[in-house]
VEXTI-174897 format. One record per residue (C-alpha): residue in one letter; x, y, z; residue number from 1. Coordinates in steps of 0.02 Angstrom, whole numbers, plus 50000, padded with zeros to 5 digits. Each point is the difference from the previous one (the first is absolute). Layout:
N
<rec><r>A</r><xx>X</xx><yy>Y</yy><zz>Z</zz><k>NUM</k></rec>
...
This chain:
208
<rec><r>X</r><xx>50000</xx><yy>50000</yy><zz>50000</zz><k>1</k></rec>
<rec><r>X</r><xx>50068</xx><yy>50177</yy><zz>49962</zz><k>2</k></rec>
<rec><r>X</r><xx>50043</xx><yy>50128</yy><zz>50115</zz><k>3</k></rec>
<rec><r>X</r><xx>49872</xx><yy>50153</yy><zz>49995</zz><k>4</k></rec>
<rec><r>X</r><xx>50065</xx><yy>50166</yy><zz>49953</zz><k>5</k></rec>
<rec><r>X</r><xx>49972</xx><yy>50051</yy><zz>50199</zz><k>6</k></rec>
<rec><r>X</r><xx>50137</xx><yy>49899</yy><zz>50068</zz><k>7</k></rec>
<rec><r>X</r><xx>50133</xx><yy>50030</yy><zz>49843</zz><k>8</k></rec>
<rec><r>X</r><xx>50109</xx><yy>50112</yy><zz>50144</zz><k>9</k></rec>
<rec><r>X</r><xx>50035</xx><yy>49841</yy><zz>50093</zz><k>10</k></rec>
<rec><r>X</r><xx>50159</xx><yy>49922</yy><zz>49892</zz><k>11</k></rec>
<rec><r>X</r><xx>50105</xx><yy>50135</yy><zz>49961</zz><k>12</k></rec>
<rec><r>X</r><xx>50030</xx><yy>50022</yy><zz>49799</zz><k>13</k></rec>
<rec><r>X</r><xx>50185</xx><yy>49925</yy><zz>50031</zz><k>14</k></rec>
<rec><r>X</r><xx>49948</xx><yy>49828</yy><zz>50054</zz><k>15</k></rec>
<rec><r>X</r><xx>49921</xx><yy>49982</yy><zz>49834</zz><k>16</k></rec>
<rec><r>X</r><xx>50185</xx><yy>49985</yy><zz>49920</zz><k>17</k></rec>
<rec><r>X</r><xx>49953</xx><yy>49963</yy><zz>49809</zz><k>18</k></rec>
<rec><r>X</r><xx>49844</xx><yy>49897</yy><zz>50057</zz><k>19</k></rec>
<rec><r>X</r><xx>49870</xx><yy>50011</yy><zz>49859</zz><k>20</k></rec>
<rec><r>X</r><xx>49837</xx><yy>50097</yy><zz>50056</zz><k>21</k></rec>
<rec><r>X</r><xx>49831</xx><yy>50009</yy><zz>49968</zz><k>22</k></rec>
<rec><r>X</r><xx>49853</xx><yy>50113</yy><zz>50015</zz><k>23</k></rec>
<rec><r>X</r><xx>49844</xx><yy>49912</yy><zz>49978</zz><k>24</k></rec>
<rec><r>X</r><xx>49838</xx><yy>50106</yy><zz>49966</zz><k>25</k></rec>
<rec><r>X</r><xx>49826</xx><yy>49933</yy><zz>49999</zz><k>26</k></rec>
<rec><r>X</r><xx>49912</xx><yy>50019</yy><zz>49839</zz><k>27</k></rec>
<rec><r>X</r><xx>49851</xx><yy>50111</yy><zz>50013</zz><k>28</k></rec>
<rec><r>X</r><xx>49893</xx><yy>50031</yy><zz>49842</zz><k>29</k></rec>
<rec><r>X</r><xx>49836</xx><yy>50124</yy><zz>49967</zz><k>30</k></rec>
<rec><r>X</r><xx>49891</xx><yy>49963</yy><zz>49837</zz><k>31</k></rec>
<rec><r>X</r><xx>49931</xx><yy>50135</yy><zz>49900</zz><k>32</k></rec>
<rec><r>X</r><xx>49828</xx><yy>49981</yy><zz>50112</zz><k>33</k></rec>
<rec><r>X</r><xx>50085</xx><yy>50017</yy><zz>50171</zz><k>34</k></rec>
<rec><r>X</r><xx>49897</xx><yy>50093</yy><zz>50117</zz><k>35</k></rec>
<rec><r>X</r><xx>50065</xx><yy>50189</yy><zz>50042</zz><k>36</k></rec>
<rec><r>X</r><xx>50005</xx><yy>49957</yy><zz>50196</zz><k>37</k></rec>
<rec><r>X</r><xx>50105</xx><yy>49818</yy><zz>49945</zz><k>38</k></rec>
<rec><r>X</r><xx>50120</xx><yy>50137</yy><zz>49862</zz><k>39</k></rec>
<rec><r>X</r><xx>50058</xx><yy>50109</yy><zz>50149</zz><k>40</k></rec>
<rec><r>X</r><xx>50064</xx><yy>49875</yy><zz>50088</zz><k>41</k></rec>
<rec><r>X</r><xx>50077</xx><yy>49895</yy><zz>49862</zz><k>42</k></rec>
<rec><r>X</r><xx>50082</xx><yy>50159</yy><zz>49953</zz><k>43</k></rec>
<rec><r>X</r><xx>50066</xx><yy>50038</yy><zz>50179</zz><k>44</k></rec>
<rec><r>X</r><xx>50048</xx><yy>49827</yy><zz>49999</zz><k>45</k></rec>
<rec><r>X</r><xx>50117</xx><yy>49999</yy><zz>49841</zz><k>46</k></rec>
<rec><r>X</r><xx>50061</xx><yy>50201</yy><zz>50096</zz><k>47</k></rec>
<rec><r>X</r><xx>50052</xx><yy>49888</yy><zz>50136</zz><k>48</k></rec>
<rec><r>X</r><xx>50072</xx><yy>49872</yy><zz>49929</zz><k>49</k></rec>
<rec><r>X</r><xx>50121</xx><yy>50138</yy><zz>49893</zz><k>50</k></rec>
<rec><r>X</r><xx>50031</xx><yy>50102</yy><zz>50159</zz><k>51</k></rec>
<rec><r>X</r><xx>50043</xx><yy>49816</yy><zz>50081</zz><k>52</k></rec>
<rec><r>X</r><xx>50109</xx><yy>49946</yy><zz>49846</zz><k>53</k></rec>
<rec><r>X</r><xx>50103</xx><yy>50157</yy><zz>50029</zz><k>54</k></rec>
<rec><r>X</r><xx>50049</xx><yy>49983</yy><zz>50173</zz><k>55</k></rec>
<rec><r>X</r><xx>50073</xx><yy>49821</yy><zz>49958</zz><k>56</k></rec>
<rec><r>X</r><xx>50110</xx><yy>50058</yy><zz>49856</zz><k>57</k></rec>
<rec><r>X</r><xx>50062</xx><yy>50139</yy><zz>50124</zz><k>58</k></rec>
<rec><r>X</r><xx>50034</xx><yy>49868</yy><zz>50104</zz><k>59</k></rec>
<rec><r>X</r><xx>50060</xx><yy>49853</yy><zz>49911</zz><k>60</k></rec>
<rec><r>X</r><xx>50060</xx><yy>50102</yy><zz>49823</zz><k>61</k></rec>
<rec><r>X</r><xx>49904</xx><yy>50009</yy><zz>49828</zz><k>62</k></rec>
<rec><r>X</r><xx>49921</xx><yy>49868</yy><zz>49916</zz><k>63</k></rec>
<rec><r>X</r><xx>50062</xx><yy>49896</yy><zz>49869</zz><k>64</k></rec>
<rec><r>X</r><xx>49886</xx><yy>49886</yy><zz>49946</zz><k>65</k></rec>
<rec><r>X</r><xx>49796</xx><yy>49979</yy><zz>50001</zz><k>66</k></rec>
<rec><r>X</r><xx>49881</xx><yy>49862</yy><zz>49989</zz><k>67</k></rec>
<rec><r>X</r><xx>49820</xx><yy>50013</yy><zz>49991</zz><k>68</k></rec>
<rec><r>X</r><xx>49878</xx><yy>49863</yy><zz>49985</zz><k>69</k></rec>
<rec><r>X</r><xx>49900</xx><yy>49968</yy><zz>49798</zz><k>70</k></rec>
<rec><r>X</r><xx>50152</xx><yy>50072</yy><zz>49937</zz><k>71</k></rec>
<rec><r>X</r><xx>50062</xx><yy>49875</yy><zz>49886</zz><k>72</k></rec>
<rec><r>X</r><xx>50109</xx><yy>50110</yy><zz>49912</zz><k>73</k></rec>
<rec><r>X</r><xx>50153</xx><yy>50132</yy><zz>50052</zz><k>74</k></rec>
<rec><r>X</r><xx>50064</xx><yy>50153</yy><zz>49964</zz><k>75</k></rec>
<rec><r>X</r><xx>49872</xx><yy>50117</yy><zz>49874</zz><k>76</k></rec>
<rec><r>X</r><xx>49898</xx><yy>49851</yy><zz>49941</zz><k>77</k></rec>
<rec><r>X</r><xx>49967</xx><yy>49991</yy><zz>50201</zz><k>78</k></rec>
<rec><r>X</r><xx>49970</xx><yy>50176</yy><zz>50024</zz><k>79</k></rec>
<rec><r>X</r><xx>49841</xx><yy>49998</yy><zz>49852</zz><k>80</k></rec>
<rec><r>X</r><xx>49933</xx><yy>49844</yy><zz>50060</zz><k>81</k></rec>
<rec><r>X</r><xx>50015</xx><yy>50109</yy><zz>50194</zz><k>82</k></rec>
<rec><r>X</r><xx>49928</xx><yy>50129</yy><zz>49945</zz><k>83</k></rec>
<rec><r>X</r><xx>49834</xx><yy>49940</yy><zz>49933</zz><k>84</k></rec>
<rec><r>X</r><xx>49987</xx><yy>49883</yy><zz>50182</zz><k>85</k></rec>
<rec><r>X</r><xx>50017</xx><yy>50131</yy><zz>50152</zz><k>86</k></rec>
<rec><r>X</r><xx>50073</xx><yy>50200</yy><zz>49962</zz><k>87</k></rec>
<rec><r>X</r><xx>50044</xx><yy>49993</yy><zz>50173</zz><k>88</k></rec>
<rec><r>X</r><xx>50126</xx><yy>49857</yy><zz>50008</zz><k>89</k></rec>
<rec><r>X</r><xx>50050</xx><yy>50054</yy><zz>49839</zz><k>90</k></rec>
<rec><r>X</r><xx>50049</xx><yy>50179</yy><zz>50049</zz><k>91</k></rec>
<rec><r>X</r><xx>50118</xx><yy>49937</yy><zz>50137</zz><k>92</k></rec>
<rec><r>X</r><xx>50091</xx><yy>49873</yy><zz>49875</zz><k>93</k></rec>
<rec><r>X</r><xx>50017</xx><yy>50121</yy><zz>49864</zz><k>94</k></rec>
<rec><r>X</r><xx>50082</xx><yy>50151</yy><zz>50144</zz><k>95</k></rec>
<rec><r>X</r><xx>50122</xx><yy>49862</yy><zz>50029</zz><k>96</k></rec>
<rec><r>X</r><xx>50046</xx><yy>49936</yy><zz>49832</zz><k>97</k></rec>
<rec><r>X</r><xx>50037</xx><yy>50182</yy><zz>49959</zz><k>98</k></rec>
<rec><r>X</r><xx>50138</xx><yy>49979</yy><zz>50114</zz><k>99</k></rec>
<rec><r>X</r><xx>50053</xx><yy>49845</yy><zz>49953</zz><k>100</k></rec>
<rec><r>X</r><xx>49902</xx><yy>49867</yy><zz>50078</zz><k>101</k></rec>
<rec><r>X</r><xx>49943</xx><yy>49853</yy><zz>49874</zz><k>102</k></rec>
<rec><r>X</r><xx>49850</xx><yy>49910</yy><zz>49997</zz><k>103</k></rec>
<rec><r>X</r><xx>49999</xx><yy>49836</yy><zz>49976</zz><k>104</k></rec>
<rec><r>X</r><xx>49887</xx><yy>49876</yy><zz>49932</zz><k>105</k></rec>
<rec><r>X</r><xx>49930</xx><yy>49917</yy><zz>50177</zz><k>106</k></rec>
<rec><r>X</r><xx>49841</xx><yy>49900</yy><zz>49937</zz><k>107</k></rec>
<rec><r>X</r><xx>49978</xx><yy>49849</yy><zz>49877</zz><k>108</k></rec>
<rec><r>X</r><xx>49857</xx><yy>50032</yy><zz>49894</zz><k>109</k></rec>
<rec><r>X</r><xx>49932</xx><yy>49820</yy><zz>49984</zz><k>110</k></rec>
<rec><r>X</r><xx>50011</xx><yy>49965</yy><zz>50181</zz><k>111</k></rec>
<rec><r>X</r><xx>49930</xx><yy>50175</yy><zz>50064</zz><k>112</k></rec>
<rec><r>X</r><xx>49834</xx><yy>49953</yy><zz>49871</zz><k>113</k></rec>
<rec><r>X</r><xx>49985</xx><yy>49821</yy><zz>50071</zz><k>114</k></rec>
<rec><r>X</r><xx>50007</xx><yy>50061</yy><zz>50172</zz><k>115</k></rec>
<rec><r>X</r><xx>49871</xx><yy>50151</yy><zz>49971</zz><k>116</k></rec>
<rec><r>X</r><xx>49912</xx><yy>49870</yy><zz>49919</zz><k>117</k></rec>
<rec><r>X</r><xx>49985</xx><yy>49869</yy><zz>50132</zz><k>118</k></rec>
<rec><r>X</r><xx>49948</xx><yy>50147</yy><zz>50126</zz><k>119</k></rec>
<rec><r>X</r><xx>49849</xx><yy>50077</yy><zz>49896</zz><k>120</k></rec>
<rec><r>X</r><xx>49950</xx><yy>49803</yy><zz>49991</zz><k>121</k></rec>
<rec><r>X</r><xx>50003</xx><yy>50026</yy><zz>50207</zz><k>122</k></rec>
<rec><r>X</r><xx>49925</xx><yy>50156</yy><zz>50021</zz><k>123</k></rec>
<rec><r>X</r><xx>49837</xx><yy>49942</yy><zz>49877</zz><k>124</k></rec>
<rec><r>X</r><xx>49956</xx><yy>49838</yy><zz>50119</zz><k>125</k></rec>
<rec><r>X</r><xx>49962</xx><yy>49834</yy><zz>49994</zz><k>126</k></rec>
<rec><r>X</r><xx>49861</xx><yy>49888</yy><zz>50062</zz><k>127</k></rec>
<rec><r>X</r><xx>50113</xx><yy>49838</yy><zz>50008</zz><k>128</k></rec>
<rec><r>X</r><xx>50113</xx><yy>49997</yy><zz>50123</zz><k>129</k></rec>
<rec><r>X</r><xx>50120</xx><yy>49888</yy><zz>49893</zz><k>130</k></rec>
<rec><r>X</r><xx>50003</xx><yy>50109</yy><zz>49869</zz><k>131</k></rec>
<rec><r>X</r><xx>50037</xx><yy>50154</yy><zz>50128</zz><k>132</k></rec>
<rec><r>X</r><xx>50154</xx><yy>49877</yy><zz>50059</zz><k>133</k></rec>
<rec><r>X</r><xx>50078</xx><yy>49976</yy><zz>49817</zz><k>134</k></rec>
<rec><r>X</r><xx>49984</xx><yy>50163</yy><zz>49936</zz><k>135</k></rec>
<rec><r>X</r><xx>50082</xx><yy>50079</yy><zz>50154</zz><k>136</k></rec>
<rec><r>X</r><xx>50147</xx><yy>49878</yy><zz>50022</zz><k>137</k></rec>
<rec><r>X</r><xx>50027</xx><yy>50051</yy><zz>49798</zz><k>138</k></rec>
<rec><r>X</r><xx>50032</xx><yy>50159</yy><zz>50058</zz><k>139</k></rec>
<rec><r>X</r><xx>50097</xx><yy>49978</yy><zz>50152</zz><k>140</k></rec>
<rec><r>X</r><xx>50096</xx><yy>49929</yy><zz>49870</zz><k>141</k></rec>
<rec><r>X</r><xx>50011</xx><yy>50121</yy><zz>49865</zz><k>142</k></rec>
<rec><r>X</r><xx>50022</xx><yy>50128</yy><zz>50128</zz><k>143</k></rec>
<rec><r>X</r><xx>50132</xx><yy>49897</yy><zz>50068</zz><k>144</k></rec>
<rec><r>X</r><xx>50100</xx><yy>49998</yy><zz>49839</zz><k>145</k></rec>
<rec><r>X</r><xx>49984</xx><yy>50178</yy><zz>49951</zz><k>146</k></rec>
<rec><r>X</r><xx>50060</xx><yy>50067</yy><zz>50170</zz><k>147</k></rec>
<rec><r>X</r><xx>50149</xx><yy>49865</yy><zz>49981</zz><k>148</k></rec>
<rec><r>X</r><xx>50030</xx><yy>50101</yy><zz>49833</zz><k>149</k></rec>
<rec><r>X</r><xx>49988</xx><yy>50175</yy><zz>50065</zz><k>150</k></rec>
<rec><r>X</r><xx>50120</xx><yy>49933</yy><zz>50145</zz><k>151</k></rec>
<rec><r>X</r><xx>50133</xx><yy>49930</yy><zz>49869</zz><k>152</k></rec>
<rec><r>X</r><xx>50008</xx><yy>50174</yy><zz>49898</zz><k>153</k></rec>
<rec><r>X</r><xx>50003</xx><yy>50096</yy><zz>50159</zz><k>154</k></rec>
<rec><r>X</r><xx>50154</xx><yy>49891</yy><zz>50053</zz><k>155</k></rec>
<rec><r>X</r><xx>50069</xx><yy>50001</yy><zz>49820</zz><k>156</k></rec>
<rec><r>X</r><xx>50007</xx><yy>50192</yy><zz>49966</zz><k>157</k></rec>
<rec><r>X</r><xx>50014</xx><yy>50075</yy><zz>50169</zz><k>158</k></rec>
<rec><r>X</r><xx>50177</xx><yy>50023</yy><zz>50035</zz><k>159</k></rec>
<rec><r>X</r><xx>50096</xx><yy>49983</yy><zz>50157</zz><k>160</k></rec>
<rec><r>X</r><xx>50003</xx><yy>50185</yy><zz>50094</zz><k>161</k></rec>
<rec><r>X</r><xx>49858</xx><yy>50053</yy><zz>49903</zz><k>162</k></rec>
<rec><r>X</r><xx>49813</xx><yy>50062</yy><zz>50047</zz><k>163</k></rec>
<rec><r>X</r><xx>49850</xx><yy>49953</yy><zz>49909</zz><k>164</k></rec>
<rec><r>X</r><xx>49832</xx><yy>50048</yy><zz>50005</zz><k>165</k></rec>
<rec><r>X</r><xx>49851</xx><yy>49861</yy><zz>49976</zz><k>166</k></rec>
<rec><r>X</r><xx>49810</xx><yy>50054</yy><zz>49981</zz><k>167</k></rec>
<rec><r>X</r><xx>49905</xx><yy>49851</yy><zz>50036</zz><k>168</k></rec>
<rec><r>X</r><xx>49820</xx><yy>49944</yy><zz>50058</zz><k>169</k></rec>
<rec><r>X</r><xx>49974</xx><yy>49970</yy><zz>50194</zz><k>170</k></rec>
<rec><r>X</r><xx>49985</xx><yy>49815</yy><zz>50030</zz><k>171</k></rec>
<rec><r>X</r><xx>50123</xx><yy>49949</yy><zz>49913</zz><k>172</k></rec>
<rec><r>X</r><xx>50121</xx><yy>49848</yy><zz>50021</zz><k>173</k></rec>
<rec><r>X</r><xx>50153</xx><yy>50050</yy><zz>49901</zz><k>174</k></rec>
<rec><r>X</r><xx>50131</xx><yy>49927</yy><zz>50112</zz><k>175</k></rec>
<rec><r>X</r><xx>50158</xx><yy>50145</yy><zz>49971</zz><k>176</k></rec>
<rec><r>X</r><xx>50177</xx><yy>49938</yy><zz>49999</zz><k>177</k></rec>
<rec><r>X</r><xx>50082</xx><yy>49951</yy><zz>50155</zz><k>178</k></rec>
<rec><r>X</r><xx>50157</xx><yy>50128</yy><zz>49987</zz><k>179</k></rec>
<rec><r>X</r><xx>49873</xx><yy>50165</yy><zz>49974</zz><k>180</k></rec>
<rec><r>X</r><xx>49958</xx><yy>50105</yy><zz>50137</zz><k>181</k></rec>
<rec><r>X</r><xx>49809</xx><yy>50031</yy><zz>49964</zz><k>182</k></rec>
<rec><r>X</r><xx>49899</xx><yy>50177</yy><zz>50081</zz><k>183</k></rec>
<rec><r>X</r><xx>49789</xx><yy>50007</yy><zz>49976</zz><k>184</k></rec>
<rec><r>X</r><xx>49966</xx><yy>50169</yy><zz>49970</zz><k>185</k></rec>
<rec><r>X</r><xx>49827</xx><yy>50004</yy><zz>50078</zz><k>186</k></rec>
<rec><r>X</r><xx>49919</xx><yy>50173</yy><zz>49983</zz><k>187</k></rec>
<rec><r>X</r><xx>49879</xx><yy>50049</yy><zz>50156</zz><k>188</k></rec>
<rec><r>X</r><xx>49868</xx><yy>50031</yy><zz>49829</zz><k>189</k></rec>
<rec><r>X</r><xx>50008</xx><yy>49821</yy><zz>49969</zz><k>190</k></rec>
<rec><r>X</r><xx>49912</xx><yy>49960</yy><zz>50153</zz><k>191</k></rec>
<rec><r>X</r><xx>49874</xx><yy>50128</yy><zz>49936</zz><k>192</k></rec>
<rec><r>X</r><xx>49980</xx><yy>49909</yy><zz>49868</zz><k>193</k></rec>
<rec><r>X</r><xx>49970</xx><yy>49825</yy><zz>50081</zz><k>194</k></rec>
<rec><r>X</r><xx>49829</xx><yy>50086</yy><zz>50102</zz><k>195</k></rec>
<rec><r>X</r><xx>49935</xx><yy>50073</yy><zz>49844</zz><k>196</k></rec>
<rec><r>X</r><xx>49975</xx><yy>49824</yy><zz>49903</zz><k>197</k></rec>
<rec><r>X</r><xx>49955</xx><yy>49912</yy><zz>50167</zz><k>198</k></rec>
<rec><r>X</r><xx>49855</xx><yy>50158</yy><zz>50032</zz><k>199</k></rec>
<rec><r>X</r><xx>49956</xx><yy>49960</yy><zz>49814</zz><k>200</k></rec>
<rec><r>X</r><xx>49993</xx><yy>49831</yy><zz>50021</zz><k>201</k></rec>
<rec><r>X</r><xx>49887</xx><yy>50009</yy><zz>50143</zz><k>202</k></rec>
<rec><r>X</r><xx>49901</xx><yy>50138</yy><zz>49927</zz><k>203</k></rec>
<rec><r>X</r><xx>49965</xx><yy>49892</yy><zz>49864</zz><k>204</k></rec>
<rec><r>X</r><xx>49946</xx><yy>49834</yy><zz>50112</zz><k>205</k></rec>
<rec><r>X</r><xx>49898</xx><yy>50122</yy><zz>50085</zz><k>206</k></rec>
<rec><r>X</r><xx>49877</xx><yy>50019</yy><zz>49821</zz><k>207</k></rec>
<rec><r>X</r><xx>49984</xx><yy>49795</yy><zz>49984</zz><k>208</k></rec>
């Protein structure tokens, strides 16, 4: 488990040495419908998590390398396909590829549609229990071999002493390299965040 961005003052920068690190930011999206009440606070969110991102490069020095998850491509080709997902992510890539960061391609395509598959196949239901069984151990495992993936290129490309930055979806199970110190930036909006979908959630049991 990562440490939180609270508690980065306890090991001093030094004790790093040329340990790899990584700053791991949950993956918060708004569609084109999003309520103005849920906008505010995805946009203080994504204000956070820059203000946040910040401090840790003071800190720990500049980041070299970014990973984000449904990228399947680096570099440019990365940057369109970011673009047209979430601005906000986007933004904070593109600041630091200006100075030299590089994004690289984190996500395989085929996996990352099998897995998203799999889960819409969850969310819809099932009235047979055995059929609930299969289709969720299929994607355990898909989601199971794409976070083995995204682990591999994260071990592959970032370099010993350097920072990274991954944007990823809460809940996870990427299991990160054993030799990279790993800080959750956790923004005090996120939690914000959390009690708007479970007040919408309830609001909406409450009209059943």
């Amino acid at each position: 488990m990562g440490e939180e961005l609270g508690h980065i003052d306890k090991p001093s920068v030094e004790s790093f040495g040329g340990q790899r690190k990584l700053f791991v930011v949950p993956l918060v999206l708004r569609g084109s419908d999003a309520p103005a009440d849920y906008s505010e606070r995805f946009d203080m969110y994504w204000q956070q998590v820059r203000e946040q991102l910040v401090k840790l490069e003071e800190k720990t020095g500049p980041v070299e390398c970014i990973y984000h998850e449904a990228i399947v491509a680096g570099g440019e080709d990365g940057l369109k396909i970011l673009e047209k997902m979430n601005t906000s992510s986007c933004s904070i890539v593109k600041e630091r590829c200006e100075r030299g960061a590089r994004l690289e391609a984190t996500d395989d395509r085929e996996l990352a549609e099998e897995s998203m598959d799999w889960e819409r196949m969850l969310l819809g239901g099932f009235l047979s229990e055995k059929v609930a069984r299969m289709v969720s151990q299929f994607y355990v495992e898909a989601s199971r071999k794409r976070y083995d993936h995204m682990a591999k290129r994260i071990d592959e490309s970032l370099k010993p002493g350097e920072r990274g930055i991954l944007f990823i979806t809460e809940g996870h199970s990427l299991q990160f390299p054993g030799d990279t110190q790993v800080f959750s930036v956790f923004p005090p909006a996120l939690d914000q965040i959390h009690k708007w979908f479970r007040d919408a959630s309830a609001a909406d049991l409450g009209k059943e």
